[in-house]
C-alpha positions as CSV (number, residue, x, y, z in Angstrom):
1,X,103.2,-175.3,92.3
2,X,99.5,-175.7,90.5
3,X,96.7,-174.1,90.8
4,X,95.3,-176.9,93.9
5,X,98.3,-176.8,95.8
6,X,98.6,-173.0,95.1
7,X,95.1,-172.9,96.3
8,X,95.6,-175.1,99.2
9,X,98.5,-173.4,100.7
10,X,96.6,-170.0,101.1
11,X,93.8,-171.8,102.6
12,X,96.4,-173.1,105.0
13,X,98.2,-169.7,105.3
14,X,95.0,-168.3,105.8
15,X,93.8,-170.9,108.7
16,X,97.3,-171.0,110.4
17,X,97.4,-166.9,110.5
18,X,93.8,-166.7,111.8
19,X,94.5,-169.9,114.7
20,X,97.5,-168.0,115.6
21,X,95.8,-164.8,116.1
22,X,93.2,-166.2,118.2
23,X,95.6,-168.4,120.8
24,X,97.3,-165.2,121.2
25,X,94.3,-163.1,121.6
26,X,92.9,-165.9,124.2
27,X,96.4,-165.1,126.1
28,X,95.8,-161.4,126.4
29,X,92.4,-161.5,127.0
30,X,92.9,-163.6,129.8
31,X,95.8,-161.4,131.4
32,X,93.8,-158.4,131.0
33,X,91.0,-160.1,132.9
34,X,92.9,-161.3,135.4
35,X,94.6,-158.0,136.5
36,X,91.3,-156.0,136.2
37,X,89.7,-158.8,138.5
38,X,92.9,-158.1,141.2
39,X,92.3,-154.2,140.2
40,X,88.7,-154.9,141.6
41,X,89.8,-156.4,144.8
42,X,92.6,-153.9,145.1
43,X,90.0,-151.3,145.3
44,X,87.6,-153.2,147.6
45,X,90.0,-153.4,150.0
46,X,91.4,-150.2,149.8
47,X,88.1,-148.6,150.6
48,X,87.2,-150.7,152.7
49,X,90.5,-149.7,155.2
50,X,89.8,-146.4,154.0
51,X,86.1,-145.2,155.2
52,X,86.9,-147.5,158.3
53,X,86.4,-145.3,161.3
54,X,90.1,-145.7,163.3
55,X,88.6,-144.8,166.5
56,X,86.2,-147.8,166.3
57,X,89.0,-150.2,165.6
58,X,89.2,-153.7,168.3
59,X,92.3,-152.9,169.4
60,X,91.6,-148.9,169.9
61,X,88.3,-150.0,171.7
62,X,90.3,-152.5,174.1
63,X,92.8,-149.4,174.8
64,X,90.2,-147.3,175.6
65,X,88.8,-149.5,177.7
66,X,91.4,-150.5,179.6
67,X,92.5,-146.5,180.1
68,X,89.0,-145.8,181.3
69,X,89.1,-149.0,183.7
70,X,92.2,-147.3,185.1
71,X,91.6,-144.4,185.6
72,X,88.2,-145.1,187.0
73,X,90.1,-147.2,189.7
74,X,92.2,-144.0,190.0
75,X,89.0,-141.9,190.3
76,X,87.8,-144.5,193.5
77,X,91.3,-144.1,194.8
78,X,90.8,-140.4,195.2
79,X,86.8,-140.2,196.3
80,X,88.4,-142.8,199.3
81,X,91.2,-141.0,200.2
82,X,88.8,-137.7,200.4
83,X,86.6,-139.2,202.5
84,X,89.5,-139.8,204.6
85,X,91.1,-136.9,204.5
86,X,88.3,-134.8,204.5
87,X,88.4,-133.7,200.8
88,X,85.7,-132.0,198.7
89,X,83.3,-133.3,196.1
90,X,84.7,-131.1,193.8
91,X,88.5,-132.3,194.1
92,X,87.1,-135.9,192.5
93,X,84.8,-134.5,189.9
94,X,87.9,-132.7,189.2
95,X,90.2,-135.8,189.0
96,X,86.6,-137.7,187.0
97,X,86.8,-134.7,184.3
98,X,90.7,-135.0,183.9
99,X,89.9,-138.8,183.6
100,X,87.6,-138.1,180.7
101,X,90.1,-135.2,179.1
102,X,92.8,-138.4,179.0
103,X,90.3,-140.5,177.2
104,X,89.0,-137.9,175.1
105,X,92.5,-136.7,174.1
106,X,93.5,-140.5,173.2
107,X,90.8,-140.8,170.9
108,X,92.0,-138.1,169.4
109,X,95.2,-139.2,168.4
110,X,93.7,-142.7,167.2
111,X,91.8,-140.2,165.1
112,X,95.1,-138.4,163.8
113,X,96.6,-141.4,163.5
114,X,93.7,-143.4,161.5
115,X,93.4,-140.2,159.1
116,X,97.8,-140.6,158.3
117,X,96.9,-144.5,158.2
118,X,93.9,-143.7,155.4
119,X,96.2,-141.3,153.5
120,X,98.9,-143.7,152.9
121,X,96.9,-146.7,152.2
122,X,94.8,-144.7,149.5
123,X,98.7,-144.0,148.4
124,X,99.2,-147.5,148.1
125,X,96.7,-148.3,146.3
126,X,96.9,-145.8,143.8
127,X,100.0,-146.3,143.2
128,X,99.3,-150.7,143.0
129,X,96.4,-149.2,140.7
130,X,98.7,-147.0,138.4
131,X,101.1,-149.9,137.7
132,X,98.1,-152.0,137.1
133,X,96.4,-150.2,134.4
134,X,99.7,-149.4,132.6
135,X,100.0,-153.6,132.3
136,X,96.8,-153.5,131.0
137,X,96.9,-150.7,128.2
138,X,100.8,-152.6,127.3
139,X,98.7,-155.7,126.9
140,X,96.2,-154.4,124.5
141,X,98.9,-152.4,122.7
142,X,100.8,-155.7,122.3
143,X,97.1,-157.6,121.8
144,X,96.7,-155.6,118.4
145,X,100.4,-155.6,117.3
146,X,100.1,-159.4,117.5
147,X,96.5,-159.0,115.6
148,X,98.5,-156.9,112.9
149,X,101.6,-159.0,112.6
150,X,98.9,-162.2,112.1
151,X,97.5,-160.6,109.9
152,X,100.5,-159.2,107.7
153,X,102.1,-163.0,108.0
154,X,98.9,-164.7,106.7
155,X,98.8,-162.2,103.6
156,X,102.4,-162.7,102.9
157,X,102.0,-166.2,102.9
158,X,98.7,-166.0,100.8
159,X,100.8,-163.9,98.4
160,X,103.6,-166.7,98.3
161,X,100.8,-169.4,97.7
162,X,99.8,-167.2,94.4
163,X,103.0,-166.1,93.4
164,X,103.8,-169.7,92.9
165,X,100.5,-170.1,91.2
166,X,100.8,-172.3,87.9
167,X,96.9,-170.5,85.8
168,X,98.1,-172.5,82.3
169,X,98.9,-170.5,78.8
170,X,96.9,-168.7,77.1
171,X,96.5,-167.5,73.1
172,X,95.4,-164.5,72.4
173,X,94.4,-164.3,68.3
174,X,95.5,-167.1,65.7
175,X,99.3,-165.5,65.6
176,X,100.3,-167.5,68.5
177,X,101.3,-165.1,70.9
178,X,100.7,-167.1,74.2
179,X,100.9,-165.1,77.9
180,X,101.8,-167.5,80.9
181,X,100.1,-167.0,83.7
């Protein structure tokens, strides 16, 4: 090979070694972008479930409500029937204040409940979390691995370019001893 085409073919080892490393760079970077941007919404929704007060939930609030509207009916039942039967104020505040025990003690357990519920989705999510940022540091790991191997093949193939290098002959003194480069 001559000294152009020697010359050439690093340029071209060079170029192909340095487009290669960018296309794969491109790839990693954007898989490492796209799992941090699902990492972000993985957290946003976990807190948001988590500092979500379980007692103030729709479908807790329409339970309570319907329990209270029952036993508020319950409570009439029993201030009639004691006017009836001759019964004292003090039996239906009774039956109002077990009334408000049963509601009290059911939002309670939505309570208990919501703070088991907030436990394992924090679980969850750390564990979703975990698995994610393991991909990511594999990808950058791999990311300069494939940066080093670009690297290595682009010098090998600069080094095959000059190996094969043709610099001419040269004298050194009138004696004729000639060196080819």
């Amino acid at each position: 090979m001559g000294l152009i085409g020697g010359i050439v073919g690093a340029g071209a080892s060079l170029l192909g070694g340095a487009l290669a490393a960018k296309k794969a760079n491109k790839g990693y970077n954007d898989a490492i972008s796209a799992m941090e941007n699902r990492m972000s919404e993985v957290k946003a929704h976990r807190d948001a479930l988590y500092y979500q007060d379980p007692t103030q939930s729709a479908e807790n609030q329409a339970a309570v409500s319907q329990a209270q509207k029952v036993l508020d009916e319950q409570t009439k039942r029993t201030a009639g029937a004691n006017v009836v039967s001759g019964g004292t104020d003090e039996s239906v505040a009774m039956q109002k204040r077990a009334a408000s025990e049963a509601v009290g003690q059911m939002m309670q357990q939505q309570a208990a409940s919501g703070a088991s519920r907030r436990d394992q989705i924090w679980g969850n999510a750390d564990s979703q979390l975990n698995a994610m940022n393991n991909y990511i540091a594999t990808a950058k790991m791999n990311k300069g691995l494939s940066q080093a191997q670009a690297i290595q093949q682009a010098a090998a193939g600069v080094a095959n370019a000059a190996q094969g290098m043709n610099f001419g002959t040269s004298k050194i003194g009138n004696k004729g001893f000639e060196i080819d480069w």
